[in-house]
MIRO-865365 format. One line per 3 residues: number of its first residue (from 1); for each residue x, y, z of N, C-alpha, C, O. Coordinates in steps of 0.05 Angstrom, whole numbers. Example, Ala and Ser with C-alpha at 12.3 -4.5 7.8 and 13.67 -1.06 7.14 Angstrom:
! residues 2
1) 264,-114,156,246,-90,156,264,-66,156,285,-66,169  257,-45,142,273,-21,143,258,1,157,268,23,161
! end
This chain:
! residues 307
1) 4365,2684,-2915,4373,2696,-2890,4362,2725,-2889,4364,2738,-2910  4351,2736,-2870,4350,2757,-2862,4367,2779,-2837,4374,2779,-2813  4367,2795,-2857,4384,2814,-2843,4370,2841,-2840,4360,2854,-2858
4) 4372,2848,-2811,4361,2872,-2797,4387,2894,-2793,4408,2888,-2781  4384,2914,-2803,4397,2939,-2808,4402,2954,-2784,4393,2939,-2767  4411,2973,-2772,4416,2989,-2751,4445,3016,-2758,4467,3013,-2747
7) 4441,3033,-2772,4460,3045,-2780,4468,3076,-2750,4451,3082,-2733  4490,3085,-2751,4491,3104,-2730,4513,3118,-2742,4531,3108,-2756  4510,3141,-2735,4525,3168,-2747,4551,3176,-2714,4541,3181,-2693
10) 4573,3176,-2716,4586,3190,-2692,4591,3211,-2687,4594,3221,-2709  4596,3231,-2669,4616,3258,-2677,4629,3255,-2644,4620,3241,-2626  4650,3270,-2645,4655,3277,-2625,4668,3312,-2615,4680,3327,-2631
13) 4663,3319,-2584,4671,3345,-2586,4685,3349,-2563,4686,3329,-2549  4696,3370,-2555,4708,3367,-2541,4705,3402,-2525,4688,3418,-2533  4729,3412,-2497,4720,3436,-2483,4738,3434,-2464,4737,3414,-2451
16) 4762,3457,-2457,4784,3450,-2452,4782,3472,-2438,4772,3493,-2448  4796,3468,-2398,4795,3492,-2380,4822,3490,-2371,4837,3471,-2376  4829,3512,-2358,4863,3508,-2346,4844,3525,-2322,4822,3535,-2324
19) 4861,3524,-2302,4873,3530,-2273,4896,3532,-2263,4911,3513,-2266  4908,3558,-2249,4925,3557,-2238,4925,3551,-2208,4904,3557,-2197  4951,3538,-2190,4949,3525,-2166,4972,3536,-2149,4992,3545,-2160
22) 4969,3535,-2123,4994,3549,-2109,5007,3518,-2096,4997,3496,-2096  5032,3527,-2088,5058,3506,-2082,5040,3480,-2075,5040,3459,-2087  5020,3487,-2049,5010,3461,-2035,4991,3441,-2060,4981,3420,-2055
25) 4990,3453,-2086,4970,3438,-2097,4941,3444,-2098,4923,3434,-2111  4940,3470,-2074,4897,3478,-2077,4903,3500,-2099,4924,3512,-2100  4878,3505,-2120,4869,3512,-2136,4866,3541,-2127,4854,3544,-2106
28) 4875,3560,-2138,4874,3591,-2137,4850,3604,-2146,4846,3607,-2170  4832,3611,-2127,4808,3623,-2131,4810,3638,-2154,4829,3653,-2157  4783,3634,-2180,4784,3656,-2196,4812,3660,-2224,4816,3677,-2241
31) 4827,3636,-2216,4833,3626,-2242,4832,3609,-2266,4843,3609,-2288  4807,3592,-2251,4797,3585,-2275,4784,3589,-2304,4773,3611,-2307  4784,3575,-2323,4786,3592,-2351,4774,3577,-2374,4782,3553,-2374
34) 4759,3582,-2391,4762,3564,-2406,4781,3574,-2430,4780,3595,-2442  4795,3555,-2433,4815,3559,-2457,4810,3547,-2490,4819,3557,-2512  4795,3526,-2485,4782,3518,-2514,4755,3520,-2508,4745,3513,-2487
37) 4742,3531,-2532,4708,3521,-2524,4701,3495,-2541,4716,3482,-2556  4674,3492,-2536,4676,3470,-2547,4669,3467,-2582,4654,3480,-2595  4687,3442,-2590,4688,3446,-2618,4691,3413,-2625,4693,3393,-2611
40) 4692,3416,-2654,4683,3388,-2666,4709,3374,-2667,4728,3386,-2655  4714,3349,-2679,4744,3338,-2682,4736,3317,-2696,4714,3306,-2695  4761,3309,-2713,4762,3282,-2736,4754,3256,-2718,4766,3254,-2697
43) 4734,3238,-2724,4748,3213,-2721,4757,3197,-2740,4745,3191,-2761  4794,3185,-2730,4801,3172,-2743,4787,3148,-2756,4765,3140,-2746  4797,3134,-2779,4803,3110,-2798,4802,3089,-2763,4786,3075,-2750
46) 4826,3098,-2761,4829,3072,-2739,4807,3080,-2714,4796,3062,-2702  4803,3103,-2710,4783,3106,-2688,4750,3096,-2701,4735,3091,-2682  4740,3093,-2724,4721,3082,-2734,4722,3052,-2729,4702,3043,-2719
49) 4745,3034,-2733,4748,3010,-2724,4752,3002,-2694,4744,2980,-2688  4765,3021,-2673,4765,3014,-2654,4731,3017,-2636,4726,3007,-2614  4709,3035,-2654,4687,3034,-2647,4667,2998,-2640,4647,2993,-2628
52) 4691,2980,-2659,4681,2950,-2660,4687,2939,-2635,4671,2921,-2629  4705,2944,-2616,4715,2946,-2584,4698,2963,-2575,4678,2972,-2587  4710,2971,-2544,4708,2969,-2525,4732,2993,-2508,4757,2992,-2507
55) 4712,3014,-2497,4737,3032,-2480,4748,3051,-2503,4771,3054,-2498  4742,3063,-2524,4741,3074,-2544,4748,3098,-2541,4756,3110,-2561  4745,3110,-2516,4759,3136,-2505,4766,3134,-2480,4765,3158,-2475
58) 4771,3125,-2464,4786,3108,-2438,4820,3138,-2440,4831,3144,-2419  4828,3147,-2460,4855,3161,-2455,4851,3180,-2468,4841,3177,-2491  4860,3210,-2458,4857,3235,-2472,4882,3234,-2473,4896,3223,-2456
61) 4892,3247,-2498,4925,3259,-2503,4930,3289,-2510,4911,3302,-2520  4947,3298,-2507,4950,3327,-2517,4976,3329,-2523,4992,3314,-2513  4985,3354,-2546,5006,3345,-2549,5011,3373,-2567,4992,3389,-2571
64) 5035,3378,-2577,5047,3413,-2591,5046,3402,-2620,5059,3417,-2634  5037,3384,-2635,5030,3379,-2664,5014,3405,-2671,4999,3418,-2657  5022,3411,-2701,5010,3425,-2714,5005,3422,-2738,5001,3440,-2754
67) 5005,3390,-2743,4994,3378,-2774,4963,3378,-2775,4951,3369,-2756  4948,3389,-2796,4919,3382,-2795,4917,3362,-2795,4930,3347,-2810  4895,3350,-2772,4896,3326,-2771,4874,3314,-2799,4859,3327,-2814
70) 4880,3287,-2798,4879,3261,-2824,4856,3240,-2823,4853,3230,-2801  4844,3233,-2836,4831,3205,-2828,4860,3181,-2821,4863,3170,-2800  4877,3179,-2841,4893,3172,-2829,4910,3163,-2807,4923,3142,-2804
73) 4907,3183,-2793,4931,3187,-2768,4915,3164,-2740,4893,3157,-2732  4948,3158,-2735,4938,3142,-2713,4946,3144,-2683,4943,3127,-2665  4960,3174,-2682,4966,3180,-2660,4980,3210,-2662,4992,3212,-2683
76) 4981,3234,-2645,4983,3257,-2644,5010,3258,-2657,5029,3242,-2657  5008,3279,-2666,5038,3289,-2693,5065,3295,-2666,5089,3291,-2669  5052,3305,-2642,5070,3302,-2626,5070,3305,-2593,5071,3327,-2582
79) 5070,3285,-2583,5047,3270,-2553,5064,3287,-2536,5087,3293,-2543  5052,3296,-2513,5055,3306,-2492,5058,3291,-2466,5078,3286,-2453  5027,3281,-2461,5018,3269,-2441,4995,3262,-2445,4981,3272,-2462
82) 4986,3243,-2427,4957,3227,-2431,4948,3229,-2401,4962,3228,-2381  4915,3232,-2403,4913,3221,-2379,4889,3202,-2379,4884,3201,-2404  4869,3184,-2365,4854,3173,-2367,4821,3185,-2353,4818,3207,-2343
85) 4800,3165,-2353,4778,3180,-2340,4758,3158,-2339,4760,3145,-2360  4741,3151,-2325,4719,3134,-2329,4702,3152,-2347,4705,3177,-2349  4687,3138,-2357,4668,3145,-2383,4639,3140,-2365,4636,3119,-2352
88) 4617,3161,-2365,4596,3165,-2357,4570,3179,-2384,4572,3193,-2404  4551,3166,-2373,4529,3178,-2396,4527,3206,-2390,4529,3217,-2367  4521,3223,-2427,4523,3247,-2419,4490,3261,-2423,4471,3260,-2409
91) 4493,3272,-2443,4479,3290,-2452,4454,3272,-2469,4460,3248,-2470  4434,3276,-2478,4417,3261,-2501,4399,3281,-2512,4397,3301,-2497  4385,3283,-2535,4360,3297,-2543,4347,3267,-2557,4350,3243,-2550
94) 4333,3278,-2578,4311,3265,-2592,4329,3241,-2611,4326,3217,-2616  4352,3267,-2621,4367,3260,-2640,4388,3240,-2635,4395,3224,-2653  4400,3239,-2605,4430,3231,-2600,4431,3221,-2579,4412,3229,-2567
97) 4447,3200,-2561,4451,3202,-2548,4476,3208,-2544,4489,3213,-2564  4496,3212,-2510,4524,3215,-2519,4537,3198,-2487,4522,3188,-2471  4565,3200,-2485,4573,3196,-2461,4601,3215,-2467,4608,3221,-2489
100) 4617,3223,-2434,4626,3245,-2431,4655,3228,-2413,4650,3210,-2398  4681,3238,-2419,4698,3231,-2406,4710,3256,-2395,4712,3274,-2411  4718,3261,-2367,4723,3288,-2364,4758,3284,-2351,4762,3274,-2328
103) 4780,3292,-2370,4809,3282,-2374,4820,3312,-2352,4817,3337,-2354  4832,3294,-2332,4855,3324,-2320,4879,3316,-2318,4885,3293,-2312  4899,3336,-2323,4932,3339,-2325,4936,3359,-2298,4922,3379,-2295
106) 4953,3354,-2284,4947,3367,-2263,4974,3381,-2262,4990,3369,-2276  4984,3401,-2250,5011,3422,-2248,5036,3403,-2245,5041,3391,-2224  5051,3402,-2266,5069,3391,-2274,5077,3372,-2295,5101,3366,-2299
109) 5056,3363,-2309,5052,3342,-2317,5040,3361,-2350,5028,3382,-2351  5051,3342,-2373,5047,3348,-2397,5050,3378,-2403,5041,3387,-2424  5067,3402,-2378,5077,3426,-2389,5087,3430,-2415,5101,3413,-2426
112) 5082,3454,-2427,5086,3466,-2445,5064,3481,-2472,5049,3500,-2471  5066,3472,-2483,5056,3487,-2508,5029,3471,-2528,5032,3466,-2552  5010,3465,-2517,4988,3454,-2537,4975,3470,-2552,4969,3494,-2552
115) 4970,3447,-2569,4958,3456,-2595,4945,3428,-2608,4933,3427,-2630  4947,3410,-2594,4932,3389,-2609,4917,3372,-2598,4912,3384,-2577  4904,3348,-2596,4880,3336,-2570,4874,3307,-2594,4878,3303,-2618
118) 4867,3296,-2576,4850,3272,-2585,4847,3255,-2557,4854,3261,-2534  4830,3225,-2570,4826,3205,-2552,4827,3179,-2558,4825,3176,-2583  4828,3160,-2545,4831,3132,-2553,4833,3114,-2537,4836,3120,-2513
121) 4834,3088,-2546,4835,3064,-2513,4859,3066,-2501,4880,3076,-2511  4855,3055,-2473,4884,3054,-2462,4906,3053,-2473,4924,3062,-2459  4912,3043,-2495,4933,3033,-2512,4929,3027,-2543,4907,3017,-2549
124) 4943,3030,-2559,4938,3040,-2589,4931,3056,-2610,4937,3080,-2608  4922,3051,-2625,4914,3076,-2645,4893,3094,-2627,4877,3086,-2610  4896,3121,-2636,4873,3142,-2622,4848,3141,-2645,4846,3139,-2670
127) 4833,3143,-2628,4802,3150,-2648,4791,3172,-2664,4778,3172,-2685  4800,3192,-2646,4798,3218,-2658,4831,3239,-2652,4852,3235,-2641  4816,3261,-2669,4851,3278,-2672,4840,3306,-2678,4821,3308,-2694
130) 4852,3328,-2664,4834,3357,-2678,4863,3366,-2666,4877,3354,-2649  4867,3397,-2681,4873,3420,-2672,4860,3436,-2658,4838,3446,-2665  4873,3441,-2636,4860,3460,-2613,4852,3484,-2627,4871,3494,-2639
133) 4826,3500,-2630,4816,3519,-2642,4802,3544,-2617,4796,3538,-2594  4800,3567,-2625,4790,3589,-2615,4758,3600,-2622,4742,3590,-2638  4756,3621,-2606,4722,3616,-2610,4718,3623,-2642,4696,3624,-2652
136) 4739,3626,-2655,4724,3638,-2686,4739,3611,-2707,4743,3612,-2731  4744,3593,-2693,4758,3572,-2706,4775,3563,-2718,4779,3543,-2732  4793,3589,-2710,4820,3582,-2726,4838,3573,-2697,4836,3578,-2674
139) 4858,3555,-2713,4875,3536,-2693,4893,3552,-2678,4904,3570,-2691  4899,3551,-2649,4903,3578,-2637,4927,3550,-2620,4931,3528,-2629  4939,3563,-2594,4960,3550,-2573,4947,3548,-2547,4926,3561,-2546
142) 4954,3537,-2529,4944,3533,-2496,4969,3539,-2486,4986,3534,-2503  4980,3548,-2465,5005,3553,-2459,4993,3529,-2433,4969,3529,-2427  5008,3514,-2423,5004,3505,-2395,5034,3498,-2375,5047,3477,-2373
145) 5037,3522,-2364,5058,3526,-2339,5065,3511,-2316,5050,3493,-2309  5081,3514,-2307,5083,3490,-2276,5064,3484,-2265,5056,3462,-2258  5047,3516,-2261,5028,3512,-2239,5004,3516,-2252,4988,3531,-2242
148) 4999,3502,-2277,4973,3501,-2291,4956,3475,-2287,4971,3456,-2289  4935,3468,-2284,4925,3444,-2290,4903,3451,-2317,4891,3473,-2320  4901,3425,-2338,4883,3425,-2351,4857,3405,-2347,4861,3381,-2341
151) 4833,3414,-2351,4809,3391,-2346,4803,3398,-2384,4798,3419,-2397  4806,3362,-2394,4792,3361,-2418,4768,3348,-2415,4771,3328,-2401  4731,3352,-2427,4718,3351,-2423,4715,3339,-2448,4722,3353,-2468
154) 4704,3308,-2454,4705,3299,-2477,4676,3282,-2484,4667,3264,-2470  4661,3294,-2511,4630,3279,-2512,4640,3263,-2532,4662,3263,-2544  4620,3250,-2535,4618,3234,-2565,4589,3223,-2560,4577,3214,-2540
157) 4583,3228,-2592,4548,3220,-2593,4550,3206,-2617,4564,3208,-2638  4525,3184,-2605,4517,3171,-2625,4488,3181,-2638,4468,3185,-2624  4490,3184,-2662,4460,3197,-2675,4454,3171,-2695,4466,3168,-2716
160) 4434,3154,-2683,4421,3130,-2698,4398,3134,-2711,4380,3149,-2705  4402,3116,-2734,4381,3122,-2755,4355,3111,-2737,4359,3094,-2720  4329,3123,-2741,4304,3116,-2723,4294,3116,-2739,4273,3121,-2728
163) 4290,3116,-2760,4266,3109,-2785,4263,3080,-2785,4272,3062,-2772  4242,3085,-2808,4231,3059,-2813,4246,3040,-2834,4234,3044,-2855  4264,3025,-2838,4262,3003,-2867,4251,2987,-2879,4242,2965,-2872
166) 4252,2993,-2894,4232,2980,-2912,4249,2957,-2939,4268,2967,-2952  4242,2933,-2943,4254,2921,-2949,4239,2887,-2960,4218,2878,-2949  4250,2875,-2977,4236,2850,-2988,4258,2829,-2986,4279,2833,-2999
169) 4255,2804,-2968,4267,2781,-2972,4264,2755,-2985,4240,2747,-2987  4279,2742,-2993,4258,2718,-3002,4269,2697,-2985,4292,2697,-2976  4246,2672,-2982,4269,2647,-2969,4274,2632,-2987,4257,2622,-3002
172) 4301,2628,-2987,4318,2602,-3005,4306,2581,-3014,4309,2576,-3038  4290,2564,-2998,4270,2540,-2994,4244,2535,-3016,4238,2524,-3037  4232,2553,-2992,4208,2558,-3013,4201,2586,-3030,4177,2592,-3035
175) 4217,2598,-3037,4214,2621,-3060,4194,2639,-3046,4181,2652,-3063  4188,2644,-3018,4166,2658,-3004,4169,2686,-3007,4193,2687,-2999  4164,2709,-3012,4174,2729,-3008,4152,2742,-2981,4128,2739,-2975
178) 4179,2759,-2965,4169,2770,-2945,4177,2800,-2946,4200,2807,-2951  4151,2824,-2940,4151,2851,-2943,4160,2855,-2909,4143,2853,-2892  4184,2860,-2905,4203,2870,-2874,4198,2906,-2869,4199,2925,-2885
181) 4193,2907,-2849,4195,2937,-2840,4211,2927,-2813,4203,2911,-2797  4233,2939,-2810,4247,2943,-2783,4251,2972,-2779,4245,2991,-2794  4265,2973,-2748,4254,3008,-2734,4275,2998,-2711,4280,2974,-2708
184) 4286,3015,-2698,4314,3013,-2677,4289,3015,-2651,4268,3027,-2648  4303,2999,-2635,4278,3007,-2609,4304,3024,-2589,4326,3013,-2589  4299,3052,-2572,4308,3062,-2567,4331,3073,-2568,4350,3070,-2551
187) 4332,3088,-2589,4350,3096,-2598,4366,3121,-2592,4387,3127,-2603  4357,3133,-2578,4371,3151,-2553,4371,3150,-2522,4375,3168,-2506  4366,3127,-2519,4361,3114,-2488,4386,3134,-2480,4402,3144,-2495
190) 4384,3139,-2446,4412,3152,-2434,4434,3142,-2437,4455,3148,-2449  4425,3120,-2423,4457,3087,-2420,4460,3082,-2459,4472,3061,-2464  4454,3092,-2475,4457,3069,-2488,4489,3068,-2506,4505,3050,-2511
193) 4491,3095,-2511,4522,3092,-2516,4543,3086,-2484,4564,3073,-2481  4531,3095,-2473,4552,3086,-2446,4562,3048,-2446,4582,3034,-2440  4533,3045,-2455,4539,3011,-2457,4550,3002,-2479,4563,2980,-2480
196) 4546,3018,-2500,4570,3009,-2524,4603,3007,-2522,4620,2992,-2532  4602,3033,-2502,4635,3035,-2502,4645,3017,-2485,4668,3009,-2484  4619,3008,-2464,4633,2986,-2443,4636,2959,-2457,4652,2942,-2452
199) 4624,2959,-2470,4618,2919,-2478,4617,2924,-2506,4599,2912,-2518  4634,2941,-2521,4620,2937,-2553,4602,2943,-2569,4581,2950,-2560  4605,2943,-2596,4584,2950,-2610,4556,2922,-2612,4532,2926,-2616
202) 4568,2900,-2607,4548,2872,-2603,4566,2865,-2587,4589,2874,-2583  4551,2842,-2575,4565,2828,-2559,4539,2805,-2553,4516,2811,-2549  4550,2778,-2554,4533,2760,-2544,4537,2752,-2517,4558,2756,-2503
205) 4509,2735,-2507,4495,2720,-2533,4472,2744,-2529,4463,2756,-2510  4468,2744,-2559,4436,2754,-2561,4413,2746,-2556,4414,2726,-2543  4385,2755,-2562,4362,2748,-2547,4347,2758,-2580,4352,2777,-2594
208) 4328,2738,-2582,4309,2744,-2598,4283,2741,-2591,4282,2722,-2575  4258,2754,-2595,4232,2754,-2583,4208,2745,-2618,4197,2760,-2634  4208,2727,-2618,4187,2731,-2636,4153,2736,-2621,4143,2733,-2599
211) 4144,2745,-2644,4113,2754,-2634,4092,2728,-2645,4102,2710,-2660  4069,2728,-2639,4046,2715,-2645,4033,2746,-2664,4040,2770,-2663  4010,2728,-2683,3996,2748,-2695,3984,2766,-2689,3974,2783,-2704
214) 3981,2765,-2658,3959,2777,-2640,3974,2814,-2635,3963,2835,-2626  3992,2811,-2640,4015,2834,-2622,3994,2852,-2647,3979,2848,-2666  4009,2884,-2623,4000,2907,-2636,4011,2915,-2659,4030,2904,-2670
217) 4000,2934,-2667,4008,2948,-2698,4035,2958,-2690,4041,2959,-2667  4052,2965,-2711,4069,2979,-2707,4074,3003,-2698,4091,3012,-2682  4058,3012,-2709,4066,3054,-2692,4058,3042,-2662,4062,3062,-2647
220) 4049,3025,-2649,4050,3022,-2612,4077,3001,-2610,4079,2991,-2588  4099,2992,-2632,4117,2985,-2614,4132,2998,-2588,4125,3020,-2579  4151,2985,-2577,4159,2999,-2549,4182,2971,-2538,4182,2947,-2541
223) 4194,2986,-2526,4220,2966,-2522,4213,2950,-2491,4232,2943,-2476  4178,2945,-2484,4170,2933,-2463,4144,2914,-2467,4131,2903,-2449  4139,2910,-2503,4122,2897,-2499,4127,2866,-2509,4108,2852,-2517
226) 4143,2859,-2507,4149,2831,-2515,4133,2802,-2501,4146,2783,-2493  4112,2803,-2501,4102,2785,-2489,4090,2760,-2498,4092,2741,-2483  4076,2757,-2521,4070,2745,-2531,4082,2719,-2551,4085,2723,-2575
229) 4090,2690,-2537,4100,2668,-2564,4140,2685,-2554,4153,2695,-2572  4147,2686,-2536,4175,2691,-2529,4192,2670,-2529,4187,2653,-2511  4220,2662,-2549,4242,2652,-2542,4263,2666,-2535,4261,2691,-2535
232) 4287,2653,-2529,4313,2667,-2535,4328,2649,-2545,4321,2626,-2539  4348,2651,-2558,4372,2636,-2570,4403,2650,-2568,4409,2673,-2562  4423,2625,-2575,4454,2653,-2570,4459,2650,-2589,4458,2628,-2600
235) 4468,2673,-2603,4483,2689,-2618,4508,2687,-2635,4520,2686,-2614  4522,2686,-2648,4543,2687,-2660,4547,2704,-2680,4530,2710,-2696  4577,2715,-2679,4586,2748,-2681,4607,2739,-2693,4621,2726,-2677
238) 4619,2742,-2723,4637,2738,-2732,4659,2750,-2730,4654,2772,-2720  4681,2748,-2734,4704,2769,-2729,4704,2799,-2748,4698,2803,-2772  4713,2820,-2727,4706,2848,-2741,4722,2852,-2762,4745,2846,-2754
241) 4723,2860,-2786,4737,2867,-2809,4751,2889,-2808,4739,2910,-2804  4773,2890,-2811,4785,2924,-2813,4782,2942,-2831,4790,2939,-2854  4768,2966,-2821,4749,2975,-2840,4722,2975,-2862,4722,2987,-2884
244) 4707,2962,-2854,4684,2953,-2858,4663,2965,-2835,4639,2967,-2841  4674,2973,-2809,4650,2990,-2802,4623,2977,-2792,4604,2993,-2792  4615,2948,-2781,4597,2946,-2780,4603,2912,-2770,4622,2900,-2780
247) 4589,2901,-2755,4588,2876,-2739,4558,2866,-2740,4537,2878,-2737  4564,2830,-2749,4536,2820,-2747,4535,2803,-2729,4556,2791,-2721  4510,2798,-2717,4497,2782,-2700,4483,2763,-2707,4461,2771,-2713
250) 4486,2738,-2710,4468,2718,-2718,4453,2699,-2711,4461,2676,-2713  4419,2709,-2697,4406,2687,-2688,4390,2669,-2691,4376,2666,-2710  4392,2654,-2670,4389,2627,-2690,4365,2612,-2668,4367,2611,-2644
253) 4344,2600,-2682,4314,2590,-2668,4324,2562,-2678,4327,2553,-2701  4328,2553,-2656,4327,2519,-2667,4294,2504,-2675,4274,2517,-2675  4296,2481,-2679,4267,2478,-2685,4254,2482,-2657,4238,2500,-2653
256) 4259,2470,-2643,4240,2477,-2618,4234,2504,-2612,4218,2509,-2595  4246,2522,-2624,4249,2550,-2612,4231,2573,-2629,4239,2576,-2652  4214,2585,-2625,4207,2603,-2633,4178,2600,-2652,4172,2613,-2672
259) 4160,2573,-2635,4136,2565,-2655,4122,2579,-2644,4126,2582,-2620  4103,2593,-2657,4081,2620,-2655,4055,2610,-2663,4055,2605,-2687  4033,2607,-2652,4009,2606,-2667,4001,2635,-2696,4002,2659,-2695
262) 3996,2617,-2714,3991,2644,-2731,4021,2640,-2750,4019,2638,-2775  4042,2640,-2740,4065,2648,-2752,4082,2669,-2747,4066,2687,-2742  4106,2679,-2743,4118,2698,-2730,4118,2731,-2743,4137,2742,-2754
265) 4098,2740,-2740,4093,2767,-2753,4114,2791,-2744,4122,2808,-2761  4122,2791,-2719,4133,2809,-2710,4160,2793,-2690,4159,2775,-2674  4183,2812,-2703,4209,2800,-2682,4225,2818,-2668,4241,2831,-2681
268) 4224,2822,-2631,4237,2841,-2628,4271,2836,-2613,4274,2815,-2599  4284,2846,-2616,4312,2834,-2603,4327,2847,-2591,4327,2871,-2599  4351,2839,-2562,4362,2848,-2547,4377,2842,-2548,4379,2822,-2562
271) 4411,2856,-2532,4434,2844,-2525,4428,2850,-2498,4419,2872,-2493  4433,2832,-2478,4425,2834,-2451,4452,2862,-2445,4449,2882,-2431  4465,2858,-2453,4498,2872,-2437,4503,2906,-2453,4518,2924,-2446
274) 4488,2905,-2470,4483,2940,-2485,4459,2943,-2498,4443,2924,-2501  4455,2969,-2507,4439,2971,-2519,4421,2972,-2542,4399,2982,-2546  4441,2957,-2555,4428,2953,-2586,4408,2944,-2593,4413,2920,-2597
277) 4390,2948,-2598,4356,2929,-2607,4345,2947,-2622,4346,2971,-2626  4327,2920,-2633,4316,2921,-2674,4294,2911,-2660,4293,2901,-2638  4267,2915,-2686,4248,2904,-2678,4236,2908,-2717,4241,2926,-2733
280) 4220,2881,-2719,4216,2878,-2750,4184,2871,-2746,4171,2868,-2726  4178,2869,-2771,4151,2856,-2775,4151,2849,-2806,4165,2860,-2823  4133,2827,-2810,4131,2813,-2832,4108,2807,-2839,4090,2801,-2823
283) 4104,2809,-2870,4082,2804,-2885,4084,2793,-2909,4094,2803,-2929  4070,2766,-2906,4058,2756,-2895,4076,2736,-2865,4097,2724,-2869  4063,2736,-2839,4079,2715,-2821,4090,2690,-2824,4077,2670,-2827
286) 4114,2690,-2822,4130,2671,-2824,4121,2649,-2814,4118,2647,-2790  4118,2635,-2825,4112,2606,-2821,4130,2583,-2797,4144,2565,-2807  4129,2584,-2787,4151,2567,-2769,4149,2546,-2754,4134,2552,-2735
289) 4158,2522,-2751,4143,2493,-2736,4170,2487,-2725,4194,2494,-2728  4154,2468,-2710,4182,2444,-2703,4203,2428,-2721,4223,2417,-2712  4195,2429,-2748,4210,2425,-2763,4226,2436,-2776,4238,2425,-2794
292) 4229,2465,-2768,4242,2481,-2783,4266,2501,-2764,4263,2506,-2740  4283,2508,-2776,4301,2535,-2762,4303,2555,-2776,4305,2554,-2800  4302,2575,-2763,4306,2606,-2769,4339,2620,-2764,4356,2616,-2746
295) 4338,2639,-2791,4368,2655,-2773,4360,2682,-2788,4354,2683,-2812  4360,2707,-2767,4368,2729,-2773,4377,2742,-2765,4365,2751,-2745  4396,2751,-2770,4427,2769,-2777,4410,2799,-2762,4387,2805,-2768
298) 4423,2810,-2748,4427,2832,-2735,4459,2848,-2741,4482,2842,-2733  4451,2870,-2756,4476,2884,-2764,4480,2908,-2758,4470,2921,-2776  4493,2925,-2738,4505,2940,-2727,4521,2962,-2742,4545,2962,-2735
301) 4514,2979,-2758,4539,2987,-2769,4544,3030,-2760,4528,3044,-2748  4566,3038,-2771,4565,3060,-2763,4589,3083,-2781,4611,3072,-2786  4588,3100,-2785,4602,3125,-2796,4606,3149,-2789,4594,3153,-2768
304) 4615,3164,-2795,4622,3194,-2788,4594,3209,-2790,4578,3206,-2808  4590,3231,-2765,4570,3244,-2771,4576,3276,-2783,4594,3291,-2775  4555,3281,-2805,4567,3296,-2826,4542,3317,-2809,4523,3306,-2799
307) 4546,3350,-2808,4518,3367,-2798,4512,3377,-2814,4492,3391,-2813
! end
């Protein structure tokens, strides 16, 4: 069996404004503020696993806790109020992509005394957990009054490995050994965490593209040239492990599926519904007929990003 790698680093940050408002509810010119800037925050144990779902920051919380937060913890030391937000693509460079939930509490609601923040799905464990901090980083208070509203401004980036792997398989059968180089194809696309948090870290069915011998060298891959000797097949995704961090995809070429003149030198692959895709090449080309089936494993995995 072969298995294709895809590793991704997370962080998330966050940037916290208050406003004050008069009786009717409009916003008082020139009170707006920023009260937290922006700063880094844990993600949880359980927020690493809820990364295997879907909606992964869907609820901001805030709350007067003053425990450092834990890998552990699975919900604020002591909740205030929550509010929700659709999740939109944010920010990207070379390195990252991200998407941005922008959380408001509006005058009346979750008053009093913060000091603590996180996020998580509609319901259950939170993902992440921080102490509200000041611009020199020590953990400071938010006061928020009747007539305060807060807007929480919430990123999270994914930073995916984009190198090359390098790697040797053998097949079971015939003792063949194959020299694998796989490479992530777009790996800071805009959408592409936006589509993780909607549909998952995988999700089937998947799509596999094998190549003919003819395809280009590697340094001209590109997440548009799949043309050459094309199947697709669906997928199967075993159940996520708790704590393990990482989901496989397993596709599968029946014999009819995936015969190449030459042999299958190059394999590139999609999830139609996000944006996860791998792209490999092999040496020498896999041999493949009507008599035979193929499976390789697409694996998804991901951890804390360390700076």
């Amino acid at each position: 069996m072969i298995t294709l790698k895809q590793n991704s680093r997370m962080r998330g940050l966050f940037m916290i404004e208050r406003e004050q408002h008069n009786p009717d509810g409009s916003p008082i010119p020139g009170t707006k503020e920023v009260v937290a800037p922006w700063q880094d925050n844990l993600l949880t144990d359980s927020g690493l696993d809820n990364l295997a779902g879907q909606q992964w920051m869907r609820r901001c919380y805030i709350g007067s806790g003053s425990s450092p937060p834990a890998p552990q913890d699975t919900a604020l030391a002591a909740p205030l109020g929550s509010a929700t937000s659709s999740i939109v693509a944010g920010p990207r460079t070379d390195d990252y992509s991200s998407v941005v939930g922008t959380y408001s509490f509006p005058p009346g609601s979750a008053t009093g005394i913060i000091s603590e923040i996180g996020v998580g799905p509609n319901s259950g464990s939170i993902t992440t957990r921080a102490l509200v901090r000041d611009e020199t980083g020590s953990p400071t208070t938010i006061t928020k009054g009747p007539i305060d509203s807060l807007t929480v401004t919430y990123q999270i980036r994914e930073y995916p490995d984009q190198g090359d792997t390098n790697s040797v398989v053998v097949n079971p059968h015939t003792a063949q050994e194959y020299s694998v180089v796989s490479r992530t194809i777009g790996g800071t696309a805009g959408d592409r965490l936006q589509r993780w948090n909607n549909y998952g870290a995988i999700t089937p069915p998947g799509q596999g593209h094998p190549f003919s011998a003819t395809g280009t060298p590697l340094v001209a891959w590109d997440s548009t040239s799949y043309v050459s000797g094309s199947s697709t097949t669906t997928g199967q995704i075993p159940a996520y492990q708790s704590g393990s961090h990482y989901l496989d995809l397993a596709l599968q070429w029946r014999e009819s599926l995936g015969n190449v003149a030459g042999g299958i030198v190059r394999i590139g692959s999609s999830v139609p519904t996000q944006a996860f895709r791998i792209q490999a090449q092999f040496d020498p080309p896999i041999d493949k007929d009507n008599t035979k089936t193929l499976q390789i494993t697409l694996r998804k995995s991901w951890g804390r990003y360390v700076p």
